[in-house]
C-alpha positions as CSV (number, residue, x, y, z in Angstrom):
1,X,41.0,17.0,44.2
2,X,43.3,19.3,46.3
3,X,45.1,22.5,45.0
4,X,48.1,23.9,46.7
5,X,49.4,27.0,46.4
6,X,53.1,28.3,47.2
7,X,53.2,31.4,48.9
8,X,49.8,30.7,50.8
9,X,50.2,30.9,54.5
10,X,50.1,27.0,55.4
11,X,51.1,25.8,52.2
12,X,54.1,23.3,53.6
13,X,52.1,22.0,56.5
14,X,49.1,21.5,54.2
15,X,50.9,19.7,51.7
16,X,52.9,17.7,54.3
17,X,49.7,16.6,55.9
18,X,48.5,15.6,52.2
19,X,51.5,13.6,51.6
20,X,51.6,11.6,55.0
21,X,47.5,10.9,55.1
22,X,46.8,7.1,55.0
23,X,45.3,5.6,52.0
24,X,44.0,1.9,51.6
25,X,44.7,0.1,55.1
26,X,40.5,-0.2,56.2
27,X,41.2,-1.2,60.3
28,X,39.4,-4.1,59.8
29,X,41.5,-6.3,57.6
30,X,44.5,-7.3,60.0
31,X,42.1,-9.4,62.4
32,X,39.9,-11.4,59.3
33,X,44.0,-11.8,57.6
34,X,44.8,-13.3,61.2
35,X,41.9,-15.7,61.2
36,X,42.6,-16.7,57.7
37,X,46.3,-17.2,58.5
38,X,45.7,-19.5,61.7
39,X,43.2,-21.5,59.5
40,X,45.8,-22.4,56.3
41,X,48.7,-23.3,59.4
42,X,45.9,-25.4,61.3
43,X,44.2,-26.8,58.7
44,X,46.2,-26.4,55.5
45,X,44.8,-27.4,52.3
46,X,40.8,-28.0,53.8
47,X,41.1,-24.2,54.6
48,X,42.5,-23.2,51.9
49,X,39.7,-24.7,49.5
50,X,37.0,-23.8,51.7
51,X,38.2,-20.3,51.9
52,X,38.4,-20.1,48.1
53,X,34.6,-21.2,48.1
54,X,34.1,-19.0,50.7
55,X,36.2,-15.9,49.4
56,X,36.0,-16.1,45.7
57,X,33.1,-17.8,45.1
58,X,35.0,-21.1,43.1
59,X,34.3,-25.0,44.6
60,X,38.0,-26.3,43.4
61,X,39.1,-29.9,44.4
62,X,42.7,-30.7,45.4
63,X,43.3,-31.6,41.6
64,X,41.8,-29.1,40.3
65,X,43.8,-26.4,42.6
66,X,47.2,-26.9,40.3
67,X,47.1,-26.0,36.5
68,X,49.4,-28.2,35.1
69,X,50.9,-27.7,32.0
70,X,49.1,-28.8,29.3
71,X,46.6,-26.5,30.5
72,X,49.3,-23.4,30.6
73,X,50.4,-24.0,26.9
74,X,46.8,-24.0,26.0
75,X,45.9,-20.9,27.9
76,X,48.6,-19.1,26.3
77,X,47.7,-20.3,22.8
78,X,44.4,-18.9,23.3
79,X,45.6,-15.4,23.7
80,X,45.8,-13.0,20.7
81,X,48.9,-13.2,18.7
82,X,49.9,-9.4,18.9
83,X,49.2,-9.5,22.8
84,X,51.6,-12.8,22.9
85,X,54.1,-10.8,20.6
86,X,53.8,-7.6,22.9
87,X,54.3,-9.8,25.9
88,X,57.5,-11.5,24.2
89,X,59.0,-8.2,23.3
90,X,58.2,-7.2,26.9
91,X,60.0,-10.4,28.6
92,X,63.1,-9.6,26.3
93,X,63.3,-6.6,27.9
94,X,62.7,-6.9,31.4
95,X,65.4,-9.6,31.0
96,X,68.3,-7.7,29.4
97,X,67.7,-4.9,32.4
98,X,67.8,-7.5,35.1
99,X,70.3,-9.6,33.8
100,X,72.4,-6.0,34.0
101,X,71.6,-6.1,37.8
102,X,73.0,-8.8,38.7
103,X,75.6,-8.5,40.8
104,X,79.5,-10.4,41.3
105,X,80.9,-12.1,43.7
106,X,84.3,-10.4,44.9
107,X,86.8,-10.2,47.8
108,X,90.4,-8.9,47.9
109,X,93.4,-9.8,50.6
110,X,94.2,-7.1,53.4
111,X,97.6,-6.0,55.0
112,X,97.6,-8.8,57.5
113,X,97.0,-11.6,54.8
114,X,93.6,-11.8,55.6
115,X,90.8,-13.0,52.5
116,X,87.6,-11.4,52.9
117,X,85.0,-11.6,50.6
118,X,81.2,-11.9,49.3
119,X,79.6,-14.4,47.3
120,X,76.2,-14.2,45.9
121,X,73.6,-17.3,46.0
122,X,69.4,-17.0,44.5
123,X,67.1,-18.3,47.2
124,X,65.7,-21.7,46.4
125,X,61.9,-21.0,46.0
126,X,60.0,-17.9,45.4
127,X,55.9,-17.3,45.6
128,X,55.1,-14.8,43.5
129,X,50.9,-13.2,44.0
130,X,49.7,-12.3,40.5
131,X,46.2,-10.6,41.2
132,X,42.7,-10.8,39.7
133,X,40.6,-8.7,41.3
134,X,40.4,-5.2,38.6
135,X,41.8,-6.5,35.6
136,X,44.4,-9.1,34.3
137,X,47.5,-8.7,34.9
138,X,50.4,-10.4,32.5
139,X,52.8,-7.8,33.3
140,X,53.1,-8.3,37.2
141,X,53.7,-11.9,35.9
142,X,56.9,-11.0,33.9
143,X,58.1,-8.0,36.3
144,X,57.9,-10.7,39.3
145,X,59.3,-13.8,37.1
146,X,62.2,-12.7,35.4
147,X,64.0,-11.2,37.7
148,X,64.0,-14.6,39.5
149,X,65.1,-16.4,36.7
150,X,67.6,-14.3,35.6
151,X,68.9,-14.2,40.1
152,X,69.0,-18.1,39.3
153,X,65.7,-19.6,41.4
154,X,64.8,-22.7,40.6
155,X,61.2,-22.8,41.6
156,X,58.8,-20.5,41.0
157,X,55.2,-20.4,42.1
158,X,52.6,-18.5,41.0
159,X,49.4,-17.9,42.8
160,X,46.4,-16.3,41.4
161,X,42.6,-16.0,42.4
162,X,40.8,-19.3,41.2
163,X,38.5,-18.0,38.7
164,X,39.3,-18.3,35.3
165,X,43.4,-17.3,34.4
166,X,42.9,-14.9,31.6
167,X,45.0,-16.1,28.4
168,X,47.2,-12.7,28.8
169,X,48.1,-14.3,32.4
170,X,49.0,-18.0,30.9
171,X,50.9,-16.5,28.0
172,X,53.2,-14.5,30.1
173,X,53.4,-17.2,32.8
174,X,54.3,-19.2,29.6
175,X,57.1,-16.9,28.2
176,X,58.9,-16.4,31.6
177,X,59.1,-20.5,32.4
178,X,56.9,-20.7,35.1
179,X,54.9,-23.5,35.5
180,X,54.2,-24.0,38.8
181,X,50.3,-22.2,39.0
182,X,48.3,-22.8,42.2
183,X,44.5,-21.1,41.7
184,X,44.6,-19.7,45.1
185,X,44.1,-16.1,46.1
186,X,44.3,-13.4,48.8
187,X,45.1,-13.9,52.3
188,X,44.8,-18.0,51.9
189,X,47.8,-17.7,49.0
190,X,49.7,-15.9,50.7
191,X,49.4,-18.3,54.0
192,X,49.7,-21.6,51.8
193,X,53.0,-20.4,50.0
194,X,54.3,-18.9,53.4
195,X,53.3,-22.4,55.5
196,X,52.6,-25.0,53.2
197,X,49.1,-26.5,52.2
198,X,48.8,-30.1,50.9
199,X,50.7,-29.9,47.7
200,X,51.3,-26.8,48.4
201,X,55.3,-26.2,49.5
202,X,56.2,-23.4,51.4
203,X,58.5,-21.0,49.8
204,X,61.4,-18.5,51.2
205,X,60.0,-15.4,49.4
206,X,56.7,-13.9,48.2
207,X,56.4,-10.9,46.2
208,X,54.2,-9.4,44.0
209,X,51.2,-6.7,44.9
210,X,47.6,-7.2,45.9
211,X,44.8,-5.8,47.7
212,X,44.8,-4.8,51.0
213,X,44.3,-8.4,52.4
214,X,47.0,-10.1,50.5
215,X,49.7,-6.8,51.8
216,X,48.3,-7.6,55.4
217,X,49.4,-11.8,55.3
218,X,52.7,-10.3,53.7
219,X,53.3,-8.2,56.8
220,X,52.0,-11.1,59.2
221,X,53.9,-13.8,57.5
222,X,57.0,-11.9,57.3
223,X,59.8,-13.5,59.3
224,X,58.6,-17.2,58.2
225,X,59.6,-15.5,55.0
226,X,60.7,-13.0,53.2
227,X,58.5,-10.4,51.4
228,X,59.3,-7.9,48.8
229,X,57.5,-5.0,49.8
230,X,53.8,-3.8,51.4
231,X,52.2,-2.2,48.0
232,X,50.0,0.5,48.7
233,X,47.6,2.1,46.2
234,X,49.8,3.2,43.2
235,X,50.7,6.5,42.9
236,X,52.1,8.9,40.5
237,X,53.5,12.7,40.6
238,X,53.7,14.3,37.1
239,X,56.2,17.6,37.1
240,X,55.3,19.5,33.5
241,X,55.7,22.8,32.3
242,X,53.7,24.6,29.5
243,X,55.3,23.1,26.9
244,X,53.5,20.0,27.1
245,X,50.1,19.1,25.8
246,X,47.2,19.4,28.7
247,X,46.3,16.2,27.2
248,X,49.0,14.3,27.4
249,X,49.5,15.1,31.3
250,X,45.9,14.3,31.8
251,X,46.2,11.1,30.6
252,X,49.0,10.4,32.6
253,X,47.5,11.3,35.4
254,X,44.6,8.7,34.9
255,X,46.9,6.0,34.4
256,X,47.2,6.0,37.8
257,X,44.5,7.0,38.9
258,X,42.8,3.8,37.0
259,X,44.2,1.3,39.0
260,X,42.2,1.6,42.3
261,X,40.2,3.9,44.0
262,X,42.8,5.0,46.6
263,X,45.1,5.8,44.1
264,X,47.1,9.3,44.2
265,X,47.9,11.1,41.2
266,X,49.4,14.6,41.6
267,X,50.5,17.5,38.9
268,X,53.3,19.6,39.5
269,X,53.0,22.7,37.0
270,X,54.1,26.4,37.7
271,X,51.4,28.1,36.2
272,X,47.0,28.0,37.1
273,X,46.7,28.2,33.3
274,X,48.0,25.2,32.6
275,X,46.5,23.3,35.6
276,X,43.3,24.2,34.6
277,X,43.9,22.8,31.0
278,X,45.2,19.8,32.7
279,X,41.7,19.8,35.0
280,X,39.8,20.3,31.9
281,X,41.4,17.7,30.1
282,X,40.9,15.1,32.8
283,X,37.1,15.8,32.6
284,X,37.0,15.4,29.0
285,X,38.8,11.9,29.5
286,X,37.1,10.7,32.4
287,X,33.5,11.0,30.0
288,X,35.0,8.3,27.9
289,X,37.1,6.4,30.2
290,X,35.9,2.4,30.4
291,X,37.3,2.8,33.9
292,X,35.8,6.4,34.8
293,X,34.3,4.5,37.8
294,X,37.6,3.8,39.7
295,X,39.4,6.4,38.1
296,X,36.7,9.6,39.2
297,X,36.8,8.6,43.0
298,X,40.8,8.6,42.9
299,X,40.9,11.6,41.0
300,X,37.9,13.3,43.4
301,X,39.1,11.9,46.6
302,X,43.2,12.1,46.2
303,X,44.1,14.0,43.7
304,X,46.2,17.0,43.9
305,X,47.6,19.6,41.5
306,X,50.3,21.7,43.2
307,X,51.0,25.4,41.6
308,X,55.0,26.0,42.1
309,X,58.2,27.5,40.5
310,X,59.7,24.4,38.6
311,X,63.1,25.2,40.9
312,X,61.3,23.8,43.7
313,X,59.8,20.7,41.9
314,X,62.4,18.0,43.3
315,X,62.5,19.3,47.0
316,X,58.4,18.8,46.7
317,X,58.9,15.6,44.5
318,X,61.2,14.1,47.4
319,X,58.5,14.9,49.8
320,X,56.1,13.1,48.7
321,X,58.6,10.2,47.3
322,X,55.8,8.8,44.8
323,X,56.0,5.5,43.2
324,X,56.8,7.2,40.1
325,X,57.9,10.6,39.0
326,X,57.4,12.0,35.3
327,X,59.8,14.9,34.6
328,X,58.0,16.2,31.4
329,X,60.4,19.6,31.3
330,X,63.1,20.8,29.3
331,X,66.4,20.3,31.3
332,X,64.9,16.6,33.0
333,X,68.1,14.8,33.5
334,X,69.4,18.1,35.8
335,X,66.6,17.5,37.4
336,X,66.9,14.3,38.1
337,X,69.7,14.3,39.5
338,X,68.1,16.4,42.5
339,X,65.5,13.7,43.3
340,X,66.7,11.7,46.5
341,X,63.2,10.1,46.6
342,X,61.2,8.1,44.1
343,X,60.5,4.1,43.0
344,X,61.3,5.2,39.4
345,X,61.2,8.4,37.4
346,X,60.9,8.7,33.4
347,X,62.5,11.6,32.1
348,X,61.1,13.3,29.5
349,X,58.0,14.5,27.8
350,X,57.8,11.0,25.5
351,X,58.6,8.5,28.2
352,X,55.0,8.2,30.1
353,X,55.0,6.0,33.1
354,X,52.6,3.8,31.3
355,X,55.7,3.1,29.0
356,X,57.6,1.6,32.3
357,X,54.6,-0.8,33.5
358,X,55.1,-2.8,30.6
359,X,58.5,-2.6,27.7
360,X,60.6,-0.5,29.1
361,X,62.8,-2.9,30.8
362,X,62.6,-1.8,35.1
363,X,60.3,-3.5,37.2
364,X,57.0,-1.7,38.1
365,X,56.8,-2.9,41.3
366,X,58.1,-0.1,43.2
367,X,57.8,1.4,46.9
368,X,54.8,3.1,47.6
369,X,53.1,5.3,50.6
370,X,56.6,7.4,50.5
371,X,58.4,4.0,50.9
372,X,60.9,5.4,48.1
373,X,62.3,7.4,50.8
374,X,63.9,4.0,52.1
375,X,62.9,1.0,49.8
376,X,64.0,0.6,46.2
377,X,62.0,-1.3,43.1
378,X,61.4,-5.1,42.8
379,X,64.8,-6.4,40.8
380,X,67.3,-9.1,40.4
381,X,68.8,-8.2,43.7
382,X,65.6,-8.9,45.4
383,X,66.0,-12.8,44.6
384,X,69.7,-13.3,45.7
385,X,71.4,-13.2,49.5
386,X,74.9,-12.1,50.0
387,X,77.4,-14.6,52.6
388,X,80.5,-12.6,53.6
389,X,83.6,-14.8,53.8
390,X,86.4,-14.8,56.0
391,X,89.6,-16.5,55.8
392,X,92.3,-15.9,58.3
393,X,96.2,-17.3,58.3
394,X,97.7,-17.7,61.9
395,X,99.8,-14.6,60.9
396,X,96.4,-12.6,60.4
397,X,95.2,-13.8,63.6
398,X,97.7,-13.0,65.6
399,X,97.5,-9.5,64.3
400,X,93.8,-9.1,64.8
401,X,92.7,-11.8,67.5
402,X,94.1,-9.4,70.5
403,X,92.1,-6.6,69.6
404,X,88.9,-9.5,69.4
405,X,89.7,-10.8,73.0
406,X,89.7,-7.2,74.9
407,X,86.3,-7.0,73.0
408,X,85.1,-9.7,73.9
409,X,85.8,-9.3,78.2
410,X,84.9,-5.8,77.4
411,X,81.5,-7.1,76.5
412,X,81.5,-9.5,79.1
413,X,81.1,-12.8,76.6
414,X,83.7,-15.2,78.5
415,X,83.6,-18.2,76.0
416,X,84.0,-15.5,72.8
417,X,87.0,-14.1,75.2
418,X,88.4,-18.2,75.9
419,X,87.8,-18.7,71.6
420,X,90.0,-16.7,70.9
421,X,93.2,-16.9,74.0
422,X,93.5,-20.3,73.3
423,X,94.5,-19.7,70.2
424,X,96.6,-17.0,70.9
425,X,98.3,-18.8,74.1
426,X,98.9,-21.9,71.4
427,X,99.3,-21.0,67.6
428,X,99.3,-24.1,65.5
């Protein structure tokens, strides 16, 4: 764990440096993700089981590869009643925020008569990755789901690492209506969904986060489709003043920091007191913590508590443009409205990000490795593509065309140029 200090001498390169190091990308992973790749498209669904044998340790057969749905509703029968409840309450959430998202077609007529427009269509399949690898999660299920729903996709599938699907995983597969489940994970999922394996169909999207492997096939498969994002280790920047409870911040911290071992947490506080109550606290927590393990090396190895006047919180918070940004200080929304940079921000001292990765109704995936500064959370919008329309009268033509054709010489493009004189030379 790092301390920075403003007023010490380096203190804006330092922490500049801090926010730009590389975290997660090992060198070695783009040339096995390559091999893997040119094995699915060569081979398709051969490579894809042997890999799984290979990879994840699980002999499937082609039959075995799809869960169909029988098995679904009986995986999500098996899990507990208040988890099933929780996630239900969840997916009615997520929903009603997403649904808000969605955006209208439109389109108005200009001075020279001319219509021009947008219209808004969902793309006709999606792959979303759910992973396996830590812990279960149902929630990436619903975050990456619903949003396609509610964007109007018609098919959905779901790829997961072939051991067991936890119940959690069925049950919230089963709430958002997907039922389409291949037992396929890492680089090999993410090749099958992008080029097609036996009965696997290619898709037009993939989303969702994973290990390193599964984010390098989502850069090398991008442009045979589209991808959401390239999720880094997750990351959180906690700004908090005195007035909260060390614990409380600690434990937001660790939320994070949980997750992987590359993970960043970072306090923002204006006072060494309270930073050191916040250090304590975290050691206190750690002792207990059923994932001290991940949790200690992220903490050790990325961690950062950062000693400045509160007026300078949202220039530093845009800085380092974190995944998500708790405002835990009096006066949050003002400022909030400073921050240029950040996948989503909770506001407040009782809205902890852990809040947001499950009921609160945004998506948790979210830009990391100061992606914010350019890249916005999975949503709605994410599932739909926008065709602008044009429809020109002769009168509108006439008006504009002219301007077109000295373009189009000025360009040098003669058969653009011949388009559009021969319908100027003879108007229908």
């Amino acid at each position: 764990m790092r301390r920075f200090h403003v007023g010490e001498p380096a203190f804006d390169a330092d922490l500049a440096a801090y926010a730009r190091a590389p975290r997660g990308m090992p060198q070695a992973v783009e040339a096995t993700v390559t091999a893997i790749i040119a094995a699915v498209r060569e081979r398709g669904l051969e490579a894809v089981l042997r890999l799984g044998a290979e990879l994840d340790g699980v002999t499937l057969t082609e039959s075995e590869l799809r869960l169909d749905e029988g098995a679904i509703a009986a995986g999500a029968k098996a899990c507990p009643a208040d988890v099933r409840q929780a996630l239900r309450l969840a997916a009615q959430r997520i929903d009603a925020y997403h649904q808000r998202l969605r955006p209208e077609d439109g389109g108005f007529t200009d001075a020279e008569g001319i219509k021009l427009g947008w219209r808004w269509t969902p793309l006709d399949a999606v792959g979303i990755y759910v992973p396996g690898g830590r812990a279960a999660y149902p929630s990436t299920v619903l975050m990456n789901a619903i949003p396609a729903k509610v964007a109007g996709v018609k098919r959905i599938a779901m790829a997961s690492p072939p051991a067991r699907l936890d119940p959690a995983v069925l049950a919230a597969a089963h709430e958002a209506g997907v039922t389409e489940i291949w037992r396929v994970g890492g680089a090999q999922a993410v090749a099958a969904l992008a080029y097609g394996a036996g009965p696997i169909q290619p898709v037009d999207k993939i989303v969702g986060p994973g290990n390193a492997y599964v984010t390098a096939a989502k850069r090398q498969v991008f442009g045979q489709v589209g991808i959401d994002s390239l999720a880094g280790p997750s990351e959180i920047l906690v700004v908090a003043d005195t007035a909260n409870d060390p614990a409380w911040i600690a434990a937001d911290l660790l939320s994070q920091a949980e997750h992987d071992p590359d993970a960043r947490a970072v306090l923002i506080t204006d006072t060494a007191a309270f930073a050191d109550q916040v250090e304590a606290e975290i050691g206190r927590q750690l002792s207990a913590l059923p994932t001290r393990q991940v949790a200690e090396a992220a903490w050790r190895d990325h961690g950062a508590v950062i000693i400045a006047p509160l007026a300078r919180a949202a220039e530093l918070a845009n800085l380092l443009a974190p995944e998500h940004l708790e405002l835990a200080v009096d006066g949050a929304e003002k400022m909030a409205a400073e921050i240029r940079h950040a996948g989503a921000i909770f506001l407040g001292r009782h809205t902890p990000e852990a809040l947001g990765d499950y009921v609160a109704g945004p998506n948790h995936v979210l830009p990391t490795n100061r992606a914010a500064r350019y890249a916005s959370g999975l949503s709605t919008l994410d599932f739909l593509k926008r065709s602008s329309l044009t429809s020109c009268p002769p009168a509108g033509f006439a008006a504009i065309a002219p301007a077109a054709h000295i373009l189009a010489e000025a360009e040098g493009l003669p058969a653009h140029a011949l388009s559009l004189a021969l319908r100027l030379a003879n108007p229908a």
